[in-house]
C-alpha positions, 0 to 999 in steps of 0.5 A, a space after each residue: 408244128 408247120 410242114 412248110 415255111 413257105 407254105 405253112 401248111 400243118 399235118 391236118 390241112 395235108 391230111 385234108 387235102 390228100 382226103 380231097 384229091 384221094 376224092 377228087 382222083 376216085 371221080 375219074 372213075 364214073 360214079 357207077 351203080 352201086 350193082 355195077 361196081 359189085 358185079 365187076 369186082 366179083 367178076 373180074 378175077 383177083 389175086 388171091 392176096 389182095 386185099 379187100 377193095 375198101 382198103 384202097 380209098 384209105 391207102 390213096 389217101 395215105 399215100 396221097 398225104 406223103 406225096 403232097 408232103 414231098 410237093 411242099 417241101 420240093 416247092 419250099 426248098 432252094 437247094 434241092 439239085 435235082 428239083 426240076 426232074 422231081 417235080 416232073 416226076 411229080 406230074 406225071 406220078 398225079 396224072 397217073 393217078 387221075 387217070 388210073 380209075 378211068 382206064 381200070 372202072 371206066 374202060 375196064 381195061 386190066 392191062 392199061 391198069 397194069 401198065 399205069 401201076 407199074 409206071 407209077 411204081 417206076 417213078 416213085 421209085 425213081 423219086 426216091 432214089 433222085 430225093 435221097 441224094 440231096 435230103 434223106 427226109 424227103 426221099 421217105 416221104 415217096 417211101 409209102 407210094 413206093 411200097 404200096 405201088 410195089 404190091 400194087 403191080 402183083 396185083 395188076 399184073 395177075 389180073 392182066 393175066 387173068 382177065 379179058 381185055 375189052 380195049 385190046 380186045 385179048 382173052 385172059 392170057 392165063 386161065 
């Protein structure tokens, strides 16, 4: 069974390519010292429900494979109203993503991270809403990004909150 016509694309050639660009996207990161990033995780302050960190490179992956599923079938169809507006919303949705790890391991800045996880949520919802006006099936492929970037914003925010800013140079707004 083929995704696309056009790009006949089949679930397993997605699923590695989101594994790639899951990859590629966790490079803008650093590749930091095993200690470093152990230190960090321990010494920022979490929220009480999140969730363990090695679950976030599957869950990328995961929504990274939806996401590719809506870019081929926005790419594979002429009838799609508002094809321009998603695909920029597209763009800019990726270049949060290949960001997100620079400003949150690399600058260690809680609320870029926060800023960046609530504008991602911003726009996959708004995908979803533009998508379901012309093809309801589309419109659920943004549904993982959507709910996960839902959770994703409790917990950025709670570490703004909690955690000093080294790039606004503020102490932790509440302790």
């Amino acid at each position: 069974m083929t995704i696309s016509k056009f790009y006949n694309l089949k679930w397993w050639q997605l699923a590695l390519i989101a594994a790639g660009v899951s990859f590629i996207g966790g490079l803008s990161g650093g590749i930091p010292k095993k200690e470093e990033r152990k230190l960090y995780n321990k010494k920022t302050k979490q929220a009480p429900w999140a969730p363990p960190a090695w679950l976030f490179a599957p869950a990328w992956t995961f929504n990274n494979f939806f996401l590719i599923k809506a870019l081929v079938k926005i790419l594979d169809k002429k009838d799609i109203t508002q094809k321009r507006k998603l695909m920029l919303l597209q763009g800019v949705i990726w270049a949060i993503f290949f960001s997100f790890n620079y400003v949150y391991f690399r600058k260690k800045s809680p609320i870029l991270a926060a800023a960046w996880t609530m504008a991602d949520a911003v726009l996959a919802t708004a995908s979803f809403i533009i998508a379901m006006k012309d093809d309801k099936k589309l419109a659920l492929d943004y549904l993982p990004l959507v709910l996960w970037t839902g959770f994703a914003t409790t917990l950025a925010d709670y570490q703004a909150l909690k955690n000093p800013d080294p790039i606004f140079k503020t102490p932790a707004l509440l302790n």
